[in-house]
KOLKOL-334033 format. One line per 8 residues: number of its first residue (from 1); their letters; for each residue x, y, z of N, C-alpha, C. Coordinates in Angstrom, 3 decimals, padded with zeros to 6 digits, always signed. Example, Ala and Ser with C-alpha at 12.3 -4.5 7.8 and 13.67 -1.06 7.14 Angstrom:
# KOLKOL-334033
1	AS	+013.190 -005.690 +007.800 +012.300 -004.500 +007.800 +013.200 -003.300 +007.800 | +012.850 -002.250 +007.080 +013.670 -001.060 +007.140 +012.900 +000.030 +007.870
END
This chain:
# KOLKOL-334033
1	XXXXXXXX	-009.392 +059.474 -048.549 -010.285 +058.335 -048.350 -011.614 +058.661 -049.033 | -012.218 +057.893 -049.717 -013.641 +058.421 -050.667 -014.768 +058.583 -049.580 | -015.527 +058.878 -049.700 -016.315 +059.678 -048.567 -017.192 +058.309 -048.129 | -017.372 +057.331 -048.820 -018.267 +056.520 -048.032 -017.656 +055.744 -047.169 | -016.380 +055.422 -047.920 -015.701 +053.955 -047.157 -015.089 +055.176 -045.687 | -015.372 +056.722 -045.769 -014.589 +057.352 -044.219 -016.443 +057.511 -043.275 | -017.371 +057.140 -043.897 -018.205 +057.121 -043.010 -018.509 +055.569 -042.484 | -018.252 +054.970 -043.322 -018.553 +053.847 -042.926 -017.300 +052.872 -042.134
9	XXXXXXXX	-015.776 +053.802 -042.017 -015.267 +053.323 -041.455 -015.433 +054.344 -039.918 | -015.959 +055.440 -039.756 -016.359 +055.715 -038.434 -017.201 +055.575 -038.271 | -018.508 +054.461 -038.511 -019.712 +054.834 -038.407 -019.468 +053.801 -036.876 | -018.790 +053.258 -036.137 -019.368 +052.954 -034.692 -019.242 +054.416 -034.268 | -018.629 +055.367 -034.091 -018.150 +056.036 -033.560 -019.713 +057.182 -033.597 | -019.714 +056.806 -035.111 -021.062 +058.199 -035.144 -022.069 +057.670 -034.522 | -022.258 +056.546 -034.786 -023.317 +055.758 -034.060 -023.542 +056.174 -032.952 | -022.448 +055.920 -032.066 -022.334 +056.222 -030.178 -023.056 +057.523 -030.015
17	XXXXXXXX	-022.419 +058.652 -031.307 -022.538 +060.302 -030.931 -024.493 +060.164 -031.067 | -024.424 +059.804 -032.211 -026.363 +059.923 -032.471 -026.852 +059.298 -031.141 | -026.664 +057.873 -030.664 -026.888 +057.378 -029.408 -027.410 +058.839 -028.034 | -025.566 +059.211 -027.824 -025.819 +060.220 -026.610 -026.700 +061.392 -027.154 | -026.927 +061.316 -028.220 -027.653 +062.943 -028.475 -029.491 +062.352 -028.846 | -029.848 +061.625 -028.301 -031.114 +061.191 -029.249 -032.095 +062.235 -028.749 | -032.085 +062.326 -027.042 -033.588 +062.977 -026.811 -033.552 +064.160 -027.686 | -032.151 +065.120 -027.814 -032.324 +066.375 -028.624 -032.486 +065.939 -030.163
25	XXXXXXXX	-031.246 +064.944 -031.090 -032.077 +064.799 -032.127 -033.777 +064.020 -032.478 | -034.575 +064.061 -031.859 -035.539 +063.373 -032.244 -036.449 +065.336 -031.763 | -036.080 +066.117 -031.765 -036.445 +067.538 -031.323 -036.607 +067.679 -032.878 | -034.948 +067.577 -033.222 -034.972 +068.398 -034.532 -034.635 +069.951 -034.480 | -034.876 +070.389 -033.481 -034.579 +072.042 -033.217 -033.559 +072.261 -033.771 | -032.175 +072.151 -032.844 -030.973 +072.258 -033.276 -030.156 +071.081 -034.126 | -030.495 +070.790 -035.614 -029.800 +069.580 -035.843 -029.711 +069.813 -037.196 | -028.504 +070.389 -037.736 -028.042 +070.512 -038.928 -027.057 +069.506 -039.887
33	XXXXXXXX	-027.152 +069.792 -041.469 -025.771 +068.559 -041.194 -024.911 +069.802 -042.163 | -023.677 +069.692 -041.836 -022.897 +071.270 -042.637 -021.738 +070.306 -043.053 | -021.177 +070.029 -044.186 -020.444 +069.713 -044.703 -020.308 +068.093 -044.055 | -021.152 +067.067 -044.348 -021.161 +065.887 -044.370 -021.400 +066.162 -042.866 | -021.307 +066.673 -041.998 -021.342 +065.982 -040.622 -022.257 +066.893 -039.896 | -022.875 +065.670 -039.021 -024.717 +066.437 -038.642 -023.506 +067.078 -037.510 | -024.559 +067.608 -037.085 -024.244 +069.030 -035.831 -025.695 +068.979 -034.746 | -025.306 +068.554 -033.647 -026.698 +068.684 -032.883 -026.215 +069.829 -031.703
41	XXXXXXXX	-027.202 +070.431 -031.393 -026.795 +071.092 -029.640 -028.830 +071.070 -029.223 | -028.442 +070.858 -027.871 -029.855 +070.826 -027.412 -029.695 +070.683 -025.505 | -030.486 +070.838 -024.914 -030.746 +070.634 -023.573 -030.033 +069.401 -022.987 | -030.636 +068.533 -023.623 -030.041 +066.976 -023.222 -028.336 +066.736 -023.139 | -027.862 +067.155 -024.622 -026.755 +067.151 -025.211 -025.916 +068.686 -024.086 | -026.257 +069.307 -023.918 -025.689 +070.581 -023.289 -025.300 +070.206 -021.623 | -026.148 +069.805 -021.292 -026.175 +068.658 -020.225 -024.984 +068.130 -019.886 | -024.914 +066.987 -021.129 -023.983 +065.921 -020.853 -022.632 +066.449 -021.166
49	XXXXXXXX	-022.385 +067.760 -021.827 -021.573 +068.164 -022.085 -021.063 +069.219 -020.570 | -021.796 +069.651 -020.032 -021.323 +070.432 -018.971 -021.203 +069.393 -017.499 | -021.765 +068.475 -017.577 -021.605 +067.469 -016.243 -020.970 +066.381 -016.228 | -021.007 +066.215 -017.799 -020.629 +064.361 -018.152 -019.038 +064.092 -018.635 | -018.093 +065.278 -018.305 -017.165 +064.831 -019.206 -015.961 +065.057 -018.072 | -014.982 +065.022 -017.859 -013.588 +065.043 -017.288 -013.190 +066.203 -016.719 | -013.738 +067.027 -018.148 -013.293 +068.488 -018.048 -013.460 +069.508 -017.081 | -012.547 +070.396 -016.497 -013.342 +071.427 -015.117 -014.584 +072.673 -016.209
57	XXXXXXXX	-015.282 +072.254 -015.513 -016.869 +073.112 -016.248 -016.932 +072.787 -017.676 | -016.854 +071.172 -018.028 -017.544 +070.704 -018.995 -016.704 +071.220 -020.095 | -017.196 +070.521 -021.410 -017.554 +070.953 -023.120 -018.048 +071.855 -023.460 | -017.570 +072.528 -024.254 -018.481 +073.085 -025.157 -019.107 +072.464 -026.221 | -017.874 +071.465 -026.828 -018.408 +070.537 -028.091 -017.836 +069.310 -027.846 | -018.038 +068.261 -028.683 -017.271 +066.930 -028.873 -017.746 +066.600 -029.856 | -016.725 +065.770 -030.918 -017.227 +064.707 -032.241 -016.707 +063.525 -031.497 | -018.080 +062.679 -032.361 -018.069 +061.570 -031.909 -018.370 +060.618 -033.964
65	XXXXXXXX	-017.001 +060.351 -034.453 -017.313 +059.969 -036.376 -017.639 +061.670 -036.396 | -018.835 +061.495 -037.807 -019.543 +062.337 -038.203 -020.765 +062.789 -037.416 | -020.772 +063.009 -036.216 -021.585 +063.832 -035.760 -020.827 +064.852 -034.447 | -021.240 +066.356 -034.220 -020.301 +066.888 -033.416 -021.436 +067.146 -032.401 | -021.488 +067.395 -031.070 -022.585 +067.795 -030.356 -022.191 +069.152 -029.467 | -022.909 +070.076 -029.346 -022.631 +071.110 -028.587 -023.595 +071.922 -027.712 | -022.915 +072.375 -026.642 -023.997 +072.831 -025.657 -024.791 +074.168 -026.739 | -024.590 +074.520 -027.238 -025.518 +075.516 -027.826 -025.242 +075.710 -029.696
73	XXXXXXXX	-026.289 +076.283 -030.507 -025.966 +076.230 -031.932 -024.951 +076.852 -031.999 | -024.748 +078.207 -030.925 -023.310 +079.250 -030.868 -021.998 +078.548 -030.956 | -021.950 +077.942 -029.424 -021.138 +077.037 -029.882 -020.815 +075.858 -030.699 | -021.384 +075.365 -031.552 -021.423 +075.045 -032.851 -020.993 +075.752 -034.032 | -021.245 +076.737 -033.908 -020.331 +077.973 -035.466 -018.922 +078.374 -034.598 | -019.043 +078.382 -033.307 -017.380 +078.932 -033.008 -016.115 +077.586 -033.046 | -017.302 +076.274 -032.749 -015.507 +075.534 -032.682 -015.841 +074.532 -033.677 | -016.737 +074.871 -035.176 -016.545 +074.269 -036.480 -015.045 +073.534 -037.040
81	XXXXXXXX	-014.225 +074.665 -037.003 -012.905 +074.061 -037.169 -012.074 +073.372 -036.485 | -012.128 +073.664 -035.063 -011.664 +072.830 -034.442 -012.445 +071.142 -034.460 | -013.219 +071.333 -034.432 -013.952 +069.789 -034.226 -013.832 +069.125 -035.698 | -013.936 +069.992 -036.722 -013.361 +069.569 -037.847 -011.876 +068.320 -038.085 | -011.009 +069.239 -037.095 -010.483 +068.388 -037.336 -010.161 +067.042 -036.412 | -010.860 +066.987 -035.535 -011.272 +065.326 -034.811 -012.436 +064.867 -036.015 | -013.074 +065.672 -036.798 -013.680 +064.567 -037.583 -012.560 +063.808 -038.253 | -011.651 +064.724 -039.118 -010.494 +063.981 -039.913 -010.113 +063.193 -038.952
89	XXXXXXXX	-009.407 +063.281 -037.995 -008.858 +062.468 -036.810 -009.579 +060.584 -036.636 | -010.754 +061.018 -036.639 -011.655 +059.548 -037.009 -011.817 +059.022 -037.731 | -011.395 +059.964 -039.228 -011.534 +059.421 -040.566 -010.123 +058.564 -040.596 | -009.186 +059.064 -039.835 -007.860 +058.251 -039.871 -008.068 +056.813 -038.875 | -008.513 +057.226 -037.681 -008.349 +055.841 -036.839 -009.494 +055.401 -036.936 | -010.910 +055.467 -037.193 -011.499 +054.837 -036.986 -012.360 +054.512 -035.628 | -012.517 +053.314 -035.613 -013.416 +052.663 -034.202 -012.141 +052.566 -033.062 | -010.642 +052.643 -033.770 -010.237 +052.867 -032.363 -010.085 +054.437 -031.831
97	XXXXXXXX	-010.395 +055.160 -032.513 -009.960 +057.004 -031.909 -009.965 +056.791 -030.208 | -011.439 +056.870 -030.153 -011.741 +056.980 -028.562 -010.775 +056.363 -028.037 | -010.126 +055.231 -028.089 -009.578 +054.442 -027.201 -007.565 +055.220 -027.265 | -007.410 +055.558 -028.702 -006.127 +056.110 -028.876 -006.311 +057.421 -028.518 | -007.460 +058.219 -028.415 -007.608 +059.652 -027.724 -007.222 +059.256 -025.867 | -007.843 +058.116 -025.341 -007.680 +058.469 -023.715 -006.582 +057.603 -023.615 | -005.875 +056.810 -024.212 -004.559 +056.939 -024.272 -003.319 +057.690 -024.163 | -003.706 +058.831 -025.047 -003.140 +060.225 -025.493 -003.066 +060.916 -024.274
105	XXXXXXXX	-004.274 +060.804 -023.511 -004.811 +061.598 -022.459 -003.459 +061.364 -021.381 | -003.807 +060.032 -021.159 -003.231 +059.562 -020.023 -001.365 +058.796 -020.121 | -000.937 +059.305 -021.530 +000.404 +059.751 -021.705 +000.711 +060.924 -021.295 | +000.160 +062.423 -022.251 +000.266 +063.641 -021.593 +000.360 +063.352 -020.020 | -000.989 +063.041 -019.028 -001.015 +062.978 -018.034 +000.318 +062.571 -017.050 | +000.399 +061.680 -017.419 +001.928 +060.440 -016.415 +003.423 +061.479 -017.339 | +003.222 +062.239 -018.623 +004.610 +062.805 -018.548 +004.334 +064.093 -017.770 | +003.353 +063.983 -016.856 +003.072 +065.885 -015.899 +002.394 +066.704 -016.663
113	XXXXXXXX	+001.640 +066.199 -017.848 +001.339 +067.590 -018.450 -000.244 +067.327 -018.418 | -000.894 +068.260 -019.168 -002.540 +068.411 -018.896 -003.111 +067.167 -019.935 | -004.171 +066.606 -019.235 -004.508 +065.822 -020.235 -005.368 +066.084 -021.271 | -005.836 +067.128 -021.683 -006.578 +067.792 -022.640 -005.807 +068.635 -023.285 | -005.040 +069.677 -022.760 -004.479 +070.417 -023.896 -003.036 +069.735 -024.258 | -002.581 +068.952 -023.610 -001.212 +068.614 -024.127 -001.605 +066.764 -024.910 | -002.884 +066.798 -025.141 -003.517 +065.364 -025.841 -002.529 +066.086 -026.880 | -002.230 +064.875 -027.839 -001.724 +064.933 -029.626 -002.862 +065.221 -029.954
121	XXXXXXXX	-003.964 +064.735 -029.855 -005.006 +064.992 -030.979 -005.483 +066.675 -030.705 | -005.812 +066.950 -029.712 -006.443 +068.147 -029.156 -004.937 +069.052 -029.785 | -003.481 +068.699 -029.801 -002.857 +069.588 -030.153 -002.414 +069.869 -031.536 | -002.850 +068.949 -032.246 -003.134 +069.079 -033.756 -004.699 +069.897 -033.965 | -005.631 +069.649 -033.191 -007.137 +070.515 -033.875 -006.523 +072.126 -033.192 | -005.726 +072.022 -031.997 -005.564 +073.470 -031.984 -004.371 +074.398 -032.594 | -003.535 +073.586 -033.388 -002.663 +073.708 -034.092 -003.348 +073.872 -035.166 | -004.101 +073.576 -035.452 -004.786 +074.164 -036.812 -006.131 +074.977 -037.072
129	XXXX	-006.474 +075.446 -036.238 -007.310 +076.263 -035.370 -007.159 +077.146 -034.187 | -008.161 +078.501 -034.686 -008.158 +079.317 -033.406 -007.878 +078.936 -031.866 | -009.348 +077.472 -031.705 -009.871 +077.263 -030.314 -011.016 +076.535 -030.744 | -010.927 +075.426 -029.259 -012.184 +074.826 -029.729 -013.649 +075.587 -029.534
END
């Protein structure tokens, strides 16, 4: 896909991510962009990642399009590849990911299995990666 028409076909998605991350990006501290896709981690964002999500004791990271957010810059260089590939993942679906990710979720779930590690998507980024 040529690189504009894959940002501009996830750009609701990045949108949302810049959205939840603003108080830290408007810091600037932690906010890089490494191979097309910004990277934030900050207080705010670390936050929402350890209280705000499904998970037992939170995120470490999440992409949301082209932006990934993480409780710390550390974790930002350790799960590069993994989140890498939920960027591709968005470059494929688009504005629906989110909605075909908790889908995913809640298939795994109802066939008995975990809804995070036995997601398709989560088992393709860890299929092609260490760990998130």
């Amino acid at each position: 896909m040529h690189r504009l028409a894959a940002y501009l076909w996830t750009s609701p998605n990045t949108l949302l991510g810049l959205l939840l991350a603003a108080p830290d990006l408007l810091t600037r501290r932690h906010v890089r962009r490494v191979r097309g896709v910004l990277e934030i981690a900050g207080p705010w964002v670390g936050l929402l990642l350890r209280r705000g999500t499904l998970l037992k004791g939170g995120a470490r990271a999440i992409t949301f399009g082209h932006v990934v957010l993480a409780v710390s810059p550390e974790a930002l260089d350790q799960s590069r590849d993994h989140e890498r590939v939920h960027v591709a993942q968005y470059e494929r679906w688009g504005p629906v990911f989110i909605a075909a990710y908790l889908v995913a979720s809640l298939l795994a779930w109802a066939r008995g299995g975990d809804p995070y590690r036995d997601n398709r998507f989560e088992r393709e980024a860890f299929g092609k990666t260490a760990g998130p």
